[in-house]
Rosetta silent file (secondary structure, phi, psi, omega in degrees, C-alpha in Angstrom):
SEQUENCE: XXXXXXXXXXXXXXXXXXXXXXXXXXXXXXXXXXXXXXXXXXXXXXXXXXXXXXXXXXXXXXXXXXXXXXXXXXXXXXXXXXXXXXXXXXXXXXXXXXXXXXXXXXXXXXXXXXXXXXXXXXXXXXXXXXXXXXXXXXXXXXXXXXXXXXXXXXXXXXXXXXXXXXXXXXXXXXXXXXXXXXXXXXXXXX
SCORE:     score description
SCORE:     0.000 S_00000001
   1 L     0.000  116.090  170.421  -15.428 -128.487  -29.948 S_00000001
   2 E   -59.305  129.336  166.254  -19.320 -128.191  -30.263 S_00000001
   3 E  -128.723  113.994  162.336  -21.547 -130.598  -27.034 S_00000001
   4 E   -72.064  120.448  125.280  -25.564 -130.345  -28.073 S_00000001
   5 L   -36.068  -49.508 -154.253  -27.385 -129.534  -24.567 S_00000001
   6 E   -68.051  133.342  173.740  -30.500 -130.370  -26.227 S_00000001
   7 L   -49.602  151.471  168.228  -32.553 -132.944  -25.012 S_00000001
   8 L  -127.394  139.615 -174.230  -34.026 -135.007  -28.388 S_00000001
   9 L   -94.517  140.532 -171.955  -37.395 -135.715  -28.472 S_00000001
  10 L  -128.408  128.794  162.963  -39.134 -138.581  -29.891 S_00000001
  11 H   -36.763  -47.420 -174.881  -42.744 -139.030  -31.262 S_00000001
  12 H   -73.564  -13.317  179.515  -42.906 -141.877  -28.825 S_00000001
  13 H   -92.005  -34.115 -165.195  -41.721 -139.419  -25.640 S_00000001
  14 H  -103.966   13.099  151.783  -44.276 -136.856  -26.834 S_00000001
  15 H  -103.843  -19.374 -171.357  -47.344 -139.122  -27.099 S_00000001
  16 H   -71.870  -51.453 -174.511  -46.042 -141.008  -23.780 S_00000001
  17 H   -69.240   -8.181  141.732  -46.031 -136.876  -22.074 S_00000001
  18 H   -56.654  -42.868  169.923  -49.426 -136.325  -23.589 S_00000001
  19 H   -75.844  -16.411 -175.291  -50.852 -139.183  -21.786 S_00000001
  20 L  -105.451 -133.999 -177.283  -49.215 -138.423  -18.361 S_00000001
  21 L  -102.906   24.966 -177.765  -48.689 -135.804  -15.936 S_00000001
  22 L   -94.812   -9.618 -141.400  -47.089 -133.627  -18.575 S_00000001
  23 H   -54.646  -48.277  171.865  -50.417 -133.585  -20.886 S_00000001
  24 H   -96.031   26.062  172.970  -51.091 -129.772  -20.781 S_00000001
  25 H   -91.661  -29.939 -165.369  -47.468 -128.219  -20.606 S_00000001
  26 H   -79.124  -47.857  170.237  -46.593 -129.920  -23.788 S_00000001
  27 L   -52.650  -10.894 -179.611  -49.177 -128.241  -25.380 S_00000001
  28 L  -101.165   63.589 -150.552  -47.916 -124.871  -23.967 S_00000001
  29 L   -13.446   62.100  171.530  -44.458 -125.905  -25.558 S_00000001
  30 L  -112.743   99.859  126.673  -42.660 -127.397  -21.739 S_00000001
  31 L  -152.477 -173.652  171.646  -41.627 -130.163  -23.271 S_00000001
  32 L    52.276 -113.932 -174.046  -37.954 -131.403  -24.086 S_00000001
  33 L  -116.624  132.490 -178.239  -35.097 -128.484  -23.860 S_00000001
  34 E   173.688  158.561 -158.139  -37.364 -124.958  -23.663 S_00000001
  35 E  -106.760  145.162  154.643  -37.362 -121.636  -22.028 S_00000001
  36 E  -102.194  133.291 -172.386  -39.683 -120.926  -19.675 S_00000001
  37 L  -116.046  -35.585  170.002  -40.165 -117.538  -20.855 S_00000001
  38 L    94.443 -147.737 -163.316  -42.904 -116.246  -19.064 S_00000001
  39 L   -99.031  -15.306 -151.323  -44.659 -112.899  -20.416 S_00000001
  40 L   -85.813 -169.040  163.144  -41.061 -112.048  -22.045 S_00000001
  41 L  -133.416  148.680  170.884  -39.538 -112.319  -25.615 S_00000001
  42 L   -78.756  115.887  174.203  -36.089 -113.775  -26.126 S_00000001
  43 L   -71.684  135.543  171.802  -33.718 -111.225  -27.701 S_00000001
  44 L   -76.919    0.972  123.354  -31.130 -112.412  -30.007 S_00000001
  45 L   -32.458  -21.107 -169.713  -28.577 -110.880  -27.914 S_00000001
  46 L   -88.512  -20.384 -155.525  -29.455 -113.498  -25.419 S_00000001
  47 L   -69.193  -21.310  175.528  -28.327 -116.087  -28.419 S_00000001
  48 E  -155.742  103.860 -171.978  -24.572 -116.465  -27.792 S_00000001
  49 E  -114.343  122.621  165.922  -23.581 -115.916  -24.444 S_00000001
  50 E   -40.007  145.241 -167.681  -20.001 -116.773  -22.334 S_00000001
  51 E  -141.394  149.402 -134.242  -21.144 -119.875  -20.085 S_00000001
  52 E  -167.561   91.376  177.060  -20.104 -120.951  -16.835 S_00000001
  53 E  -105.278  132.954 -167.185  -21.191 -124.471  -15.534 S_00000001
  54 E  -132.078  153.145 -143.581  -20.902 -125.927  -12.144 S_00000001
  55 E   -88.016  147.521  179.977  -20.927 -129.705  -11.245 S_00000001
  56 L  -140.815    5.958 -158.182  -23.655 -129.675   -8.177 S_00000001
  57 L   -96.404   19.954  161.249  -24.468 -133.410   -8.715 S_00000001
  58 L   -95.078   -7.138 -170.217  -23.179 -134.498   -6.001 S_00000001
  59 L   -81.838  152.533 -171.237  -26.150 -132.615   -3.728 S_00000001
  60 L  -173.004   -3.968 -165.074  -29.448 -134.739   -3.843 S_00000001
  61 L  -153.369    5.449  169.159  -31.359 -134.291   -0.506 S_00000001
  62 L  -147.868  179.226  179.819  -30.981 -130.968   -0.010 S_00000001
  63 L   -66.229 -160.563  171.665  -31.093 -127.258   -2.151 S_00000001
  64 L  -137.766  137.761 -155.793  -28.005 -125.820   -3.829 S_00000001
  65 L   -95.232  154.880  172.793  -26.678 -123.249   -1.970 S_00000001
  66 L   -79.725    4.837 -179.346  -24.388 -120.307   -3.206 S_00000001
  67 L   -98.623    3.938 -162.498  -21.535 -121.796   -0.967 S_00000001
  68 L   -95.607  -17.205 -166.332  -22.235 -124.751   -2.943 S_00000001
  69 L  -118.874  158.855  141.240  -20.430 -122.795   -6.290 S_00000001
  70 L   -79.561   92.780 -177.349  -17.454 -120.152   -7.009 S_00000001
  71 H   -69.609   -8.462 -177.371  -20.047 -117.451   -7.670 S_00000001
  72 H   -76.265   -8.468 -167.820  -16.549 -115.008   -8.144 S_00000001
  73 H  -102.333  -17.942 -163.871  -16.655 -117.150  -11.816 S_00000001
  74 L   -86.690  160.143  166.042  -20.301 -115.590  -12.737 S_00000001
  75 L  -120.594  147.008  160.778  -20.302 -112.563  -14.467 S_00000001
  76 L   -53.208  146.490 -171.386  -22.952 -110.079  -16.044 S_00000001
  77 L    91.716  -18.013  176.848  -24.124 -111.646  -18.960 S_00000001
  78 L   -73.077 -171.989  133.128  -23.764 -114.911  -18.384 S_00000001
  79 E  -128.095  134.774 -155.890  -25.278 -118.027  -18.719 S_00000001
  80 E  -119.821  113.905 -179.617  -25.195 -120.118  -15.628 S_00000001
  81 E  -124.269  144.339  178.556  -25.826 -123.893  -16.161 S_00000001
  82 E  -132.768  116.634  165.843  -25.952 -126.414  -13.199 S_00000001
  83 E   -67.837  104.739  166.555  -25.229 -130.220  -13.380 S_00000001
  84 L  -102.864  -10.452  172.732  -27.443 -132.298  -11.020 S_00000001
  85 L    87.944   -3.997 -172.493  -26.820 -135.621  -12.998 S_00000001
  86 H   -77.119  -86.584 -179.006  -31.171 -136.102  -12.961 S_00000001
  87 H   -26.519   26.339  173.766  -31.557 -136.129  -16.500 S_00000001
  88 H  -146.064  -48.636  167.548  -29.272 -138.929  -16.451 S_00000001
  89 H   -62.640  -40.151 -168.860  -30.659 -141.012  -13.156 S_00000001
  90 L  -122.359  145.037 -178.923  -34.153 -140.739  -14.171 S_00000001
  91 L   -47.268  133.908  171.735  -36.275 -141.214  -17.479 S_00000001
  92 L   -75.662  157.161  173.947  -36.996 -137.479  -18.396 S_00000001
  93 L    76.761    5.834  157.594  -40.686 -136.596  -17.950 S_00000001
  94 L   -72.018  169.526 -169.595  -40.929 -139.307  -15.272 S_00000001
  95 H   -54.327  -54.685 -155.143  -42.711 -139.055  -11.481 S_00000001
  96 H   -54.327  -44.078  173.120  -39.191 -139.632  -10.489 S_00000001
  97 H   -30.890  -59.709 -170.149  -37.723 -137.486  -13.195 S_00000001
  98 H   -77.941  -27.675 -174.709  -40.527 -134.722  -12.090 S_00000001
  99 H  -137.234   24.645 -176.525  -39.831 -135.019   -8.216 S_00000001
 100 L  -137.320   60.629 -178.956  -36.246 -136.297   -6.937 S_00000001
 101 L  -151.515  152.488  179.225  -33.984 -133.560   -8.228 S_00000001
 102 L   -96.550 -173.921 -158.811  -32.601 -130.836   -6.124 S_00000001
 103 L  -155.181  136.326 -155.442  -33.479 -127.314   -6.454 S_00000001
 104 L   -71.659  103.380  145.807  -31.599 -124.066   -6.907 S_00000001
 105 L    -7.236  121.694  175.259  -31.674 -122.090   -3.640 S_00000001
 106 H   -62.449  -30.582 -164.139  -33.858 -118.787   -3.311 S_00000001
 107 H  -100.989   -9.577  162.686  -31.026 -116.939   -2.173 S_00000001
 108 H   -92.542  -33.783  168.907  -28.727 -118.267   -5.138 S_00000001
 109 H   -65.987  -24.999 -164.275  -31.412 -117.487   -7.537 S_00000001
 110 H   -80.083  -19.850 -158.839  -31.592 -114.088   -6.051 S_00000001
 111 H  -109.893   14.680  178.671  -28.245 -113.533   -6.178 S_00000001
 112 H   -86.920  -80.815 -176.851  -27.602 -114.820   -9.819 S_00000001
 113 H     7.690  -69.791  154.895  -30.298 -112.073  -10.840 S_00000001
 114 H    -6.518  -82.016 -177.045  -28.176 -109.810   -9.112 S_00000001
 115 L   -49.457   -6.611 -155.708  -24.907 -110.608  -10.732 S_00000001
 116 L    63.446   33.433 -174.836  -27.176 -110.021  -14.355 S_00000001
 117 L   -52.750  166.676  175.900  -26.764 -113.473  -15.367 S_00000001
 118 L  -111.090  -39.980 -177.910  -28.645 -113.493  -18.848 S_00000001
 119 E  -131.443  154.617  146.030  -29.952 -117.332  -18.876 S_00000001
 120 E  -112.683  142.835  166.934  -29.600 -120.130  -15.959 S_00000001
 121 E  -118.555  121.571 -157.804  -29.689 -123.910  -17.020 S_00000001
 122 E  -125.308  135.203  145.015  -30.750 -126.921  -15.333 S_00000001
 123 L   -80.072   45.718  166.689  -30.747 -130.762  -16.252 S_00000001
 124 L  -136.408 -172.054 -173.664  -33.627 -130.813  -14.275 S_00000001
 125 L   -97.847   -8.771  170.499  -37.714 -129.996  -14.770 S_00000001
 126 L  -170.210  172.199  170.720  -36.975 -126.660  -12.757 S_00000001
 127 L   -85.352    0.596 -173.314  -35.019 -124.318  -10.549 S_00000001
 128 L  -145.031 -174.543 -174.727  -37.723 -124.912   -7.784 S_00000001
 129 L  -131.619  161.952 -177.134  -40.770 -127.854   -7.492 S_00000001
 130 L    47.216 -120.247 -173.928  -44.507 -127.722   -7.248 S_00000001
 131 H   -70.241  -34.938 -157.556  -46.066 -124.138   -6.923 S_00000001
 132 H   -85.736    0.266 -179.362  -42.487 -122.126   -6.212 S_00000001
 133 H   -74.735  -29.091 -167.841  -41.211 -123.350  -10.154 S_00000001
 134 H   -78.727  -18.879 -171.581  -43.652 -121.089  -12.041 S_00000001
 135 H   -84.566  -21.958 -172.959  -42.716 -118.419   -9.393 S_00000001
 136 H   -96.451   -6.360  177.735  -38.951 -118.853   -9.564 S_00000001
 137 H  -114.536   -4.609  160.987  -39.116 -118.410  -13.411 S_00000001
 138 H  -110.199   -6.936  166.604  -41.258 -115.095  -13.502 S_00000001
 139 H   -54.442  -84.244  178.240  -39.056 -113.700  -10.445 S_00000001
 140 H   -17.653  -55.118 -163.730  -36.452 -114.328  -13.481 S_00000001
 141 H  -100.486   -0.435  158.304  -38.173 -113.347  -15.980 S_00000001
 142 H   -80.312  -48.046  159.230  -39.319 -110.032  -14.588 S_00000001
 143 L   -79.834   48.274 -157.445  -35.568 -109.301  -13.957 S_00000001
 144 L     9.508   74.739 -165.065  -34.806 -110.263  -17.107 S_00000001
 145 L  -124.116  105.801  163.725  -33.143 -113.732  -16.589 S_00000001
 146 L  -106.620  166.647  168.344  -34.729 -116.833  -18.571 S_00000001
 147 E  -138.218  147.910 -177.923  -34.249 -120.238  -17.786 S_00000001
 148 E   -82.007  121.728  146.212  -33.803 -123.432  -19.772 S_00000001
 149 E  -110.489  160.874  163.088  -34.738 -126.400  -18.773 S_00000001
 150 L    91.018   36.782  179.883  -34.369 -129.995  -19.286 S_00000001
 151 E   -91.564  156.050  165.493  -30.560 -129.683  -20.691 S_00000001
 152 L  -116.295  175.793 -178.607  -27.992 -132.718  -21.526 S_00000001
 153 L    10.925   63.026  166.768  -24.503 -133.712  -21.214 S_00000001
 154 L   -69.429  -55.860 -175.726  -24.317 -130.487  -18.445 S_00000001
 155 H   -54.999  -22.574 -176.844  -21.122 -132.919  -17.259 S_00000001
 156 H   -97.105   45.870  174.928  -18.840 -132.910  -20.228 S_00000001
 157 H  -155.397   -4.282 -167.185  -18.920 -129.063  -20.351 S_00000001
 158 L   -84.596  143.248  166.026  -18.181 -128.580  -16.429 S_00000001
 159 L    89.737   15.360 -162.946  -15.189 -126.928  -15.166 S_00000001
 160 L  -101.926  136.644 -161.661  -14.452 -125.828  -19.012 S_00000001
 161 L  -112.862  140.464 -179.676  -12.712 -122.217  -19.460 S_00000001
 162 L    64.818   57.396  178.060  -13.794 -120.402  -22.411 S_00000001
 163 E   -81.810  137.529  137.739  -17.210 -122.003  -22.735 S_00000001
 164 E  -127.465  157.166 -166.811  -20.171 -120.011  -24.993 S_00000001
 165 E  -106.837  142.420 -149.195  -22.934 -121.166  -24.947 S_00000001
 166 E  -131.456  139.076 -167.649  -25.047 -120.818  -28.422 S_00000001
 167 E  -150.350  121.586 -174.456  -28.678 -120.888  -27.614 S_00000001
 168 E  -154.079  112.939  161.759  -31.697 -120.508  -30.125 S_00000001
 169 E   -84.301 -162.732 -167.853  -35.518 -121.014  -29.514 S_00000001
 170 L   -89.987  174.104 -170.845  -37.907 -121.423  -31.763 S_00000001
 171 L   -91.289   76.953  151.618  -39.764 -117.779  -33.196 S_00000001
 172 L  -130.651  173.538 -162.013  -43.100 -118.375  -31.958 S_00000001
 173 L  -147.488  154.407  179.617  -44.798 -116.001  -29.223 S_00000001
 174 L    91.236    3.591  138.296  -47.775 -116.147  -26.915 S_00000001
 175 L  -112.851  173.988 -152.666  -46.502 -119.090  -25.071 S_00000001
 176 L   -63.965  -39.876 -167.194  -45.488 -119.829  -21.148 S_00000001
 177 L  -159.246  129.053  163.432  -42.085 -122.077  -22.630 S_00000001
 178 L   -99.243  138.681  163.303  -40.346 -122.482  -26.362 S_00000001
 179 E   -45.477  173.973  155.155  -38.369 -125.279  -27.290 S_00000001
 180 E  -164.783  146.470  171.042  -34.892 -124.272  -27.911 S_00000001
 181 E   -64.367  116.144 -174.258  -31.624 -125.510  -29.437 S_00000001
 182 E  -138.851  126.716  166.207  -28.861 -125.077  -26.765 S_00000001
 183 E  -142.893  155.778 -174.916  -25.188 -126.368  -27.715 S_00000001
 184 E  -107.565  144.436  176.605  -21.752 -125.410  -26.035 S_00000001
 185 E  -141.268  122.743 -146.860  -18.899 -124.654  -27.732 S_00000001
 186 E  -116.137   92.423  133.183  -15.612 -125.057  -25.836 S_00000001
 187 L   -34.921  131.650 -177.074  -12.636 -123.129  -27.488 S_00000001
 188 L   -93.005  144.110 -163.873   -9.135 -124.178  -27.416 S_00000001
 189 L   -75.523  122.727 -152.269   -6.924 -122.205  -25.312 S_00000001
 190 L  -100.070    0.000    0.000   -4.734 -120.098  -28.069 S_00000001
């Protein structure tokens, strides 16, 4: 069974995020489901990865902690997606949207790095907020770790054994974040 991740985009969401407080990231392609990529380039090795998702949506007022997951399920290689439910409480690209979501721990991003996760994924606008998001995505992307944001239906894919996750931006280079196609595909147990 295939589940599409990707957010879909509308003419009418991308002239409403031109006019607001997304107006220059969408030109630097942040808008909808996209890699903040940082200085790197995405390898097509990166393109179909074993995926590991963990439901965090009940946390809302505070980070998410690595005591918050079974971090014994990540592996090298992986890609590690986390369900906060905010792309589903709040319009994406809204203030709320942009500032009422919780945010991925320093010491759990440090230690997915660690593990050699290959991608992390959030249904949120980042793993961090204000000044520490562009910093928590070139920490990443200097250990070569990108992250997606701005993923859907993260809940219908949680707790699911033998997820991969199928991942594909777009080819273009010389920006901060590429759109990208991201859909899970959930094998049946043989």
């Amino acid at each position: 069974m295939k589940i599409d991740l990707t957010y879909v985009l509308t003419n009418g969401k991308i002239a409403k995020m031109r006019g607001g407080n997304y107006k220059g990231l969408v030109s630097l392609g942040h808008m909808g489901t996209h890699f903040d990529v940082m200085d790197k380039i995405f390898s097509l090795d990166y393109s179909e990865l074993r995926g590991v998702a963990f439901d965090v949506s009940h946390i809302s007022d505070r980070d998410v902690e690595i005591s918050d997951i079974d971090a014994e399920k990540v592996r090298a290689d992986d890609f590690v997606l986390f369900y906060t439910g905010t792309i589903e409480r709040y319009e994406y690209a809204s203030d709320d949207y942009s500032k009422n979501f919780p945010q991925i721990s320093w010491g759990l991003i440090k230690n997915l790095v660690e593990r050699k996760v290959k991608i992390i994924g959030v249904d949120t606008r980042g793993l961090r907020k204000g000044g520490e998001h562009p910093k928590a995505d070139q920490f990443c992307a200097d250990n070569n770790v990108f992250v997606v944001e701005n993923l859907v239906n993260l809940g219908k894919i949680c707790g699911a054994e033998n997820l991969t996750i199928h991942t594909y931006p777009m080819n273009i280079r010389g920006f901060t974040g590429i759109p990208t196609r991201v859909v899970a595909e959930i094998q049946e147990a043989v």
